[in-house]
C-alpha positions in Angstrom: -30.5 -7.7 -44.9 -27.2 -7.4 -43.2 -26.5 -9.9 -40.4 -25.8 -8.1 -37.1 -23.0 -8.8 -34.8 -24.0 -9.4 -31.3 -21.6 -12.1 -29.6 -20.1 -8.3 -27.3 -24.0 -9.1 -25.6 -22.5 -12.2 -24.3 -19.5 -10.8 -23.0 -21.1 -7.4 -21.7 -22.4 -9.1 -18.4 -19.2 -11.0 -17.6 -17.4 -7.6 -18.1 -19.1 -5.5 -15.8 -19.1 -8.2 -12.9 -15.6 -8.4 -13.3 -14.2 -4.9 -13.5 -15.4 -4.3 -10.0 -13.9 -7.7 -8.3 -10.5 -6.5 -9.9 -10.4 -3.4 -8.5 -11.1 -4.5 -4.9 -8.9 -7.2 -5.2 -6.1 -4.7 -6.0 -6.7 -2.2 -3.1 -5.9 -4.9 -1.0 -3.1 -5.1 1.4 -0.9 -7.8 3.3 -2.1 -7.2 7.2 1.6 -7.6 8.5 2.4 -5.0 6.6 -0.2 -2.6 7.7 1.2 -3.6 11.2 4.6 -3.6 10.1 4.2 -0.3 9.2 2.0 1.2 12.2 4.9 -0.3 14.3 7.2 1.8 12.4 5.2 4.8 12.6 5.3 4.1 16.3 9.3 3.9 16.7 9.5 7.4 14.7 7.3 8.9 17.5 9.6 7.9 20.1 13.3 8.9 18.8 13.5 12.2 20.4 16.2 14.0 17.9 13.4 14.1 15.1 11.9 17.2 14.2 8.3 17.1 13.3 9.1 17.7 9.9 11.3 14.9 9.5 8.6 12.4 11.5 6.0 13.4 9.1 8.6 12.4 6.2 9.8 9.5 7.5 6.1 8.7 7.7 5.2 9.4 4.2 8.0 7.2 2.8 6.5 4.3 5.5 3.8 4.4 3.8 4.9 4.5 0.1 7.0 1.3 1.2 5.6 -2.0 0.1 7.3 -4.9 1.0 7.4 -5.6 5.5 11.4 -6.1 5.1 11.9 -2.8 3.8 10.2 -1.6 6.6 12.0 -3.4 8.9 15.4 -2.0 6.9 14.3 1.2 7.4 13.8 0.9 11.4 16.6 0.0 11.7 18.8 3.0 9.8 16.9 5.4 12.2 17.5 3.5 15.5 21.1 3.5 14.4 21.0 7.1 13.3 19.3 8.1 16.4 21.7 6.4 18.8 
């Protein structure tokens, strides 16, 4: 009679603890730059030469940014450009 292979039992368990803790851990995001980035979204609303197209994609590449200095950088060009 063959022998069958089940050390994947072992591991099976582990796995499927595991995989879930990953993914949250992933989704996670730095909380100054969620507020980094609402006090972005902020400033856009209040430069008045903006259209409301241009807000909406100023917003859209806030919130594809992921590092808080480039959203800072990116306050800053607009300020500039709006003054």
């Amino acid at each position: 009679m063959k022998k069958k292979n089940i050390k994947w039992l072992a591991i099976l368990p582990l796995t499927i603890a595991a995989v879930p803790l990953v993914a949250l851990s992933c989704k996670k995001e730095d909380p100054k730059l969620t507020e980094a980035k609402n006090n972005a979204i902020k400033v856009i609303e209040t430069i008045p030469g903006l259209s409301a197209e241009k807000k909406a994609e100023i917003k859209k590449q806030i919130q594809a940014i992921k590092t808080e200095e480039d959203v800072k950088g990116l306050i800053s060009k607009l300020l500039k450009i709006a003054q």
